[in-house]
C-alpha positions in Angstrom: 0.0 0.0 0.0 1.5 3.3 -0.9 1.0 6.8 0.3 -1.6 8.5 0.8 -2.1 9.7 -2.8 -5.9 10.1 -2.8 -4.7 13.4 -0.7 -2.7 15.0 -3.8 -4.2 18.4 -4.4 -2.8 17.6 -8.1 -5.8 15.2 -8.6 -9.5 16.1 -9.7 -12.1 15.2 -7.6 -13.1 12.2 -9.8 -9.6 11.4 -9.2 -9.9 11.2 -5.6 -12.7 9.4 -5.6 -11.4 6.5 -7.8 -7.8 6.3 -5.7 -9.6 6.5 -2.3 -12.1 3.4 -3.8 -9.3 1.8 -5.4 -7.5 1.5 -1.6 -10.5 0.4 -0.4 -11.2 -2.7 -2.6 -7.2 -3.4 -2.2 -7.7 -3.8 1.2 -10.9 -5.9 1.2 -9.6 -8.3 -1.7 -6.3 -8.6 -0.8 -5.3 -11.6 2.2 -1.9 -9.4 3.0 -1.3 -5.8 2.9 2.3 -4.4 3.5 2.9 -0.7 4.4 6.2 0.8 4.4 5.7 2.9 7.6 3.6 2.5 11.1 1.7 5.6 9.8 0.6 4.0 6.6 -0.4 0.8 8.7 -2.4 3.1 11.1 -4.2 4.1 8.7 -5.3 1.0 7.0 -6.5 0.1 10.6 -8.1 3.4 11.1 -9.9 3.6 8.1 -10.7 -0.4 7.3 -9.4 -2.2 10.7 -7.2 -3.9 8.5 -4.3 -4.5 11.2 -4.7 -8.1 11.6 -3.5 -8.6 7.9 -1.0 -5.8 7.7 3.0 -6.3 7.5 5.0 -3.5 7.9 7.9 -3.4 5.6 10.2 -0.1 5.3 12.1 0.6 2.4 15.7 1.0 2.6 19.0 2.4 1.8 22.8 2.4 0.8 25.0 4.1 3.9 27.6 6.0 2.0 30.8 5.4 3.5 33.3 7.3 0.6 33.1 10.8 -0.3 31.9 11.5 -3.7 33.3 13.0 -6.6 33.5 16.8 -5.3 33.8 17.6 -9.0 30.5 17.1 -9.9 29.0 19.6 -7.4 31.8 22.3 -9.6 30.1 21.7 -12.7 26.4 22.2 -11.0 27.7 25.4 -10.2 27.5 25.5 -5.9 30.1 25.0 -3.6 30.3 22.4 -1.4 28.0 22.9 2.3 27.3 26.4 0.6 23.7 25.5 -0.3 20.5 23.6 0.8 18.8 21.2 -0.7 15.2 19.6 -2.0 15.0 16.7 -4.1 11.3 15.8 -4.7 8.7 16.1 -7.2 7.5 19.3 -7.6 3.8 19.1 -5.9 2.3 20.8 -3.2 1.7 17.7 -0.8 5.9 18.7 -0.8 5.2 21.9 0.2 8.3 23.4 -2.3 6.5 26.9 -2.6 6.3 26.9 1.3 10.2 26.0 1.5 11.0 28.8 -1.1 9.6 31.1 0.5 11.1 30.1 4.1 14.5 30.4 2.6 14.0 33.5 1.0 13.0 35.1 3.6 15.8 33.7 5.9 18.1 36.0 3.6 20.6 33.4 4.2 23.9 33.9 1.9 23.7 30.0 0.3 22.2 28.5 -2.7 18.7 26.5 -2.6 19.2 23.6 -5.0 15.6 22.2 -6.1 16.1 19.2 -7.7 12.5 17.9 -9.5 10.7 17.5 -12.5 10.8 20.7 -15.0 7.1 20.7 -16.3 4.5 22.8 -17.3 1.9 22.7 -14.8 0.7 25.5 -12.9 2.1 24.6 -9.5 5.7 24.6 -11.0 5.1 27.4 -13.5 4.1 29.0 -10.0 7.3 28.2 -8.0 9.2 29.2 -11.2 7.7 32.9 -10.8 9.2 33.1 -7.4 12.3 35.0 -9.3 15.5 35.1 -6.9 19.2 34.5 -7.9 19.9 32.4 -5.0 17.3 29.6 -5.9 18.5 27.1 -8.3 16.0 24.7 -10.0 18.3 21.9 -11.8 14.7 20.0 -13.5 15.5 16.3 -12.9 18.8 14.4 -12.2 18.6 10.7 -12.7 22.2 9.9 -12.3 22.7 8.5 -9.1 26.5 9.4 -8.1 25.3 13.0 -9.3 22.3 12.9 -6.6 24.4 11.3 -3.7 27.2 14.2 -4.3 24.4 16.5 -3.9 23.1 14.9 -0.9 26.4 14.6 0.3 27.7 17.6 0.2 24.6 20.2 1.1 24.5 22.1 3.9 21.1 21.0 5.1 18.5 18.7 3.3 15.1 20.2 3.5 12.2 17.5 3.5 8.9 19.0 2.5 7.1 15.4 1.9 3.8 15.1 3.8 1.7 12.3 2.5 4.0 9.6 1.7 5.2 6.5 4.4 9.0 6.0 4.3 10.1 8.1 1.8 13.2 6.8 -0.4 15.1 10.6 -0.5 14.7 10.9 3.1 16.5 8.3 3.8 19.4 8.4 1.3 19.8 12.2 3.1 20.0 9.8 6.6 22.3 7.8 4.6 24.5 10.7 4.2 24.4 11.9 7.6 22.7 15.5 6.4 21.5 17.8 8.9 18.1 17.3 7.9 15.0 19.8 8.2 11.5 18.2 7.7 8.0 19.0 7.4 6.6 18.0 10.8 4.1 15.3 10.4 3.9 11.6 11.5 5.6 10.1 8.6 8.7 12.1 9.0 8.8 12.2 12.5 8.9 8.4 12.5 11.3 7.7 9.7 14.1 10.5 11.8 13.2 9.3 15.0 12.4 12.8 15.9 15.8 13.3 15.1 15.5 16.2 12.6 14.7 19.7 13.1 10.4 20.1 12.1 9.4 22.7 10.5 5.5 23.4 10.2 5.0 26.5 8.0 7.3 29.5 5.7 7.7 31.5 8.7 9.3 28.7 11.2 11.5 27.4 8.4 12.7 30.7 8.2 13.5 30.5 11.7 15.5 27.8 11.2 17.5 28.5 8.2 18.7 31.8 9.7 19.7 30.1 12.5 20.8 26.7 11.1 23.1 29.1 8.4 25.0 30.6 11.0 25.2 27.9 13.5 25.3 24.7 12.4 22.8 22.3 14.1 24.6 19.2 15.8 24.7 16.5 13.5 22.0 13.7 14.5 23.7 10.4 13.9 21.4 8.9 11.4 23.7 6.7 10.0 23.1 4.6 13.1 19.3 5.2 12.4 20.2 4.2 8.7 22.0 0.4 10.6 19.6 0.0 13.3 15.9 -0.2 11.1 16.5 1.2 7.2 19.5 -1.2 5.9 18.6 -3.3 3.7 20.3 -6.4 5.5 18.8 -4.9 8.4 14.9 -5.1 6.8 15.7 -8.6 5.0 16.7 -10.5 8.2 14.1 -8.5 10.8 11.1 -7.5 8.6 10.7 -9.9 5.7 12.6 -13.2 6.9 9.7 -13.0 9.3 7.1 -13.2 7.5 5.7 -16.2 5.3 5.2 -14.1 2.3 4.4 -16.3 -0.6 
């Protein structure tokens, strides 16, 4: 079971309708259901009480243990821990207009680096009207070593995702060991541990940018976060080993 997605402002209301029905046959025809977060798994039993045939099975990711090529961040055209970052698709449930216009307003001296689709839409053709030299929209980057030398070398990696369960970018920023800046809701808050720094709305991620720019937060270890639940060894042997899944 995924996301949320009937949630996405993106859809019609047609739309809604058919993904919210289409969850709720999924759940009656189906003997198993496996969500990839507690919150997603709350909510089947919330919404169906569906938690007596509901395995919980996060996704994963790679620690990265060498630094990257620092090359590639040169030819992006930022400096290495001189910028924050986003790396999402570009829709409001990520709340990238709300992020914009926290970092703006944070008159920070570093980059924003928005790495997501470049379409047409109105939402993006929105964000794409916020004019401002210091805010850097790359469209998409599908080349992996290019995305983990992004990860790897931001200053911060800003988490705007609010309707998903464990979310694969999140965690390859925990892989990374990023200071990391989330939207505050359940999903993040579980995936971190509580472990990042939650930011509800534009005017507290402003808050936190001017701070976080000229005082480094702490770094949370989420590489241990990363070993102790999100490794994929770690979610073979304790999640799906367990399980007769056939």
């Amino acid at each position: 079971m995924d996301g949320l997605e009937w949630k996405r402002a993106k859809w019609s209301k047609f739309a809604k309708t058919y993904l919210k029905t289409m969850e709720r046959l999924a759940v009656f025809f189906s003997q198993k259901l496996i969500a990839d977060a507690q919150g997603i798994a709350k909510h089947l039993d919330k919404s169906y009480q569906a938690g007596h045939k509901t395995i919980m099975i996060p996704y994963g990711a790679k620690l990265i243990t060498e630094s990257p090529d620092i090359k590639i961040i040169h030819r992006l055209g930022v400096e290495p821990h001189n910028y924050y970052l986003v790396v999402c698709r570009l829709e409001p449930e990520n709340h990238v207009k709300e992020i914009i216009q926290g970092f703006i307003t944070s008159n920070v001296p570093e980059a924003l680096v928005i790495v997501g689709e470049d379409d047409d839409n109105n939402y993006i053709i929105e964000l794409k009207k916020i004019n401002n030299e210091r805010v850097l929209f790359t469209g998409p980057i599908y080349n992996k070593d290019k995305l983990t030398a992004l990860r790897y070398y931001c200053k911060a990696y800003i988490h705007g995702h609010s309707v998903g369960g464990t979310n694969p970018s999140l965690l390859e920023s925990m892989a990374c060991n990023n200071d990391i800046i989330a939207h505050d809701n359940e999903f993040n808050r579980e995936v971190t541990n509580d472990t990042a720094i939650f930011f509800k709305d534009p005017e507290t991620l402003r808050e936190i940018i001017a701070r976080h720019s000229t005082n480094s937060f702490f770094k949370q270890d989420h590489v241990i976060r990363v070993c102790n639940f999100y490794s994929w060894e770690n979610i073979t042997n304790q999640y799906v080993n367990s399980f007769n899944i056939a």
